[in-house]
C-alpha positions in Angstrom: 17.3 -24.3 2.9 14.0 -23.4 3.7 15.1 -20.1 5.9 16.7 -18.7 2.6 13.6 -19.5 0.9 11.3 -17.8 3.0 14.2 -15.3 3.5 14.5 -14.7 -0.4 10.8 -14.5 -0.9 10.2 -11.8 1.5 13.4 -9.7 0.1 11.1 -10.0 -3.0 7.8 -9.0 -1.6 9.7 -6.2 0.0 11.5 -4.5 -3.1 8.4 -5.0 -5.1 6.2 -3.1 -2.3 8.8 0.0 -2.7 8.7 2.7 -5.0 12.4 3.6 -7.1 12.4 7.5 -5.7 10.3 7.4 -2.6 10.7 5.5 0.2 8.9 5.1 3.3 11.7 5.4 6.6 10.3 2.4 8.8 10.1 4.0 12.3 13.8 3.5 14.3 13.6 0.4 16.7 15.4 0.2 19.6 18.4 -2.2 19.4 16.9 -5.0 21.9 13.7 -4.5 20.3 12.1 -8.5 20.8 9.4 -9.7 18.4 6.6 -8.4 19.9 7.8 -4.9 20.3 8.1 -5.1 16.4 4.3 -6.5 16.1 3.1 -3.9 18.2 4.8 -1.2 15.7 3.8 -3.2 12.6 0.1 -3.4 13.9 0.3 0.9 15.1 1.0 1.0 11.5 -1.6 -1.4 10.3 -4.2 0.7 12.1 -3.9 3.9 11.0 -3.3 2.9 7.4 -6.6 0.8 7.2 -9.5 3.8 7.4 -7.5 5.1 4.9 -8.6 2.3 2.8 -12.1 4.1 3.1 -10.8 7.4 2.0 -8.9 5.3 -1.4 -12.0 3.5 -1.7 -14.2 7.0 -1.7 -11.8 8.5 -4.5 -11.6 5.8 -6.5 -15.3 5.7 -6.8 -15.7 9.4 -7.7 -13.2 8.9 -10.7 -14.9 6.3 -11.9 -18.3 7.9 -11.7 -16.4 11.4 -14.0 -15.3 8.1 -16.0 -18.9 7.2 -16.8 -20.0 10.1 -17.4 -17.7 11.5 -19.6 -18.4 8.3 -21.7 -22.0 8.8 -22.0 -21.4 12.7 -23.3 -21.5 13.1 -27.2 -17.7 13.1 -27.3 -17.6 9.3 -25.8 -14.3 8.5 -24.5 -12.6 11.7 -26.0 -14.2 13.4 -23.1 -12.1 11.6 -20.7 -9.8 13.9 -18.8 -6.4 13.2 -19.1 -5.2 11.1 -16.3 -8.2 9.9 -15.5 -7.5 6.4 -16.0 -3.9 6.2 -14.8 -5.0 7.8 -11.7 -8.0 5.2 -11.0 -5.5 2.5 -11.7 -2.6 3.8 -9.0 -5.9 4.1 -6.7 -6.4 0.3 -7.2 -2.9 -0.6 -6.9 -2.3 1.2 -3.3 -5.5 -1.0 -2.6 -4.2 -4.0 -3.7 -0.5 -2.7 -1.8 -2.5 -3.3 1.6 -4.7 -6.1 0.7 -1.5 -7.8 -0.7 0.9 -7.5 2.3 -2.3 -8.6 4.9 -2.4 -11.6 3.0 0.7 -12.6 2.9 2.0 -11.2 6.7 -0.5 -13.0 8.8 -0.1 -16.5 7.2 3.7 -16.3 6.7 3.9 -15.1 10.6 2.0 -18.4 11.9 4.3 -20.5 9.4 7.8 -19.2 10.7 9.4 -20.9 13.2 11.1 -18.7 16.2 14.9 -18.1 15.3 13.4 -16.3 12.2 10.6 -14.2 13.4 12.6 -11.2 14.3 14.2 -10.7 10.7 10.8 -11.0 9.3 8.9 -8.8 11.4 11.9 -6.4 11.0 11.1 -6.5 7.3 7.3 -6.2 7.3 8.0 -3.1 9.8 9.6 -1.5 6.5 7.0 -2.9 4.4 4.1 -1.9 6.0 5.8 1.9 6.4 6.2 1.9 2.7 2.1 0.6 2.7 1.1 3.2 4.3 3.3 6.1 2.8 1.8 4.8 -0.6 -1.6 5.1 0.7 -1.1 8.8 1.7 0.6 9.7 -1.7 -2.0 8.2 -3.5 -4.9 9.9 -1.2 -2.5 13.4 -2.0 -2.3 13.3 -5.7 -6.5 11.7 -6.3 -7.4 14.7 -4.2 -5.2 17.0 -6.3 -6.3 15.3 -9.4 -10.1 15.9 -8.8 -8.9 19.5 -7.7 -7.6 20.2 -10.7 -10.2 18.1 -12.6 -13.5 19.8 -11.5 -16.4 18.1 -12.8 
């Protein structure tokens, strides 16, 4: 019972990590890939998707600043570009992507006993994928926001 918990939980976590229209391809595994070959993928990924977290970090602080001071012009908040705040908001919530599936990967992997551990790091392989294919997105349309957005 508590297999299809955990089981059910992370087939939760996982569709609620992926976008409708555009998913991530997790990278192909060989068939008799063991745990560990799967943590070494997961963490490859981990480690080129977490400087990125610098570069989200970066953007979302030079919307915020147009933010501020388009609300201290005469206009107010009429002088906020369109976009602005939708696009400071999908900043945050690639941020929160990653922070979310560290938290919940390294606990849930010490919890799981050993007849499940290859199903679940088969999962967060597609998971963090999808994390790190949302972080490059996100980085691609904040850049082409302040692009077009010239302040």
């Amino acid at each position: 019972m508590k297999f299809f918990q955990i089981l059910f939980l992370s087939a939760a976590l996982l569709m609620s990590c992926k976008p409708k229209n555009d998913e991530a391809k997790a990278p192909e595994m060989p068939a008799n890939a063991d745990v560990a070959t799967y943590e070494t993928e997961i963490m490859k990924i981990h480690d080129v998707a977490m400087p990125k977290m610098t570069d989200l970090n970066k953007l979302e602080t030079a919307l915020r600043n147009i933010r501020t001071e388009a609300g201290h012009s005469e206009l107010g908040s009429a002088a906020i570009p369109p976009g602005l705040d939708d696009m400071i908001a999908q900043l945050k919530a690639t941020q929160n992507g990653m922070l979310d599936w560290m938290e919940y990967y390294t606990p849930m992997r010490a919890k799981l006993q050993p007849e499940v551990m290859l199903e679940f790091m088969k999962q967060e392989l597609v998971k963090i994928t999808q994390v790190n294919k949302n972080i490059d997105d996100t980085i691609e349309k904040a850049k082409a926001w302040l692009a077009a957005h010239p302040s």
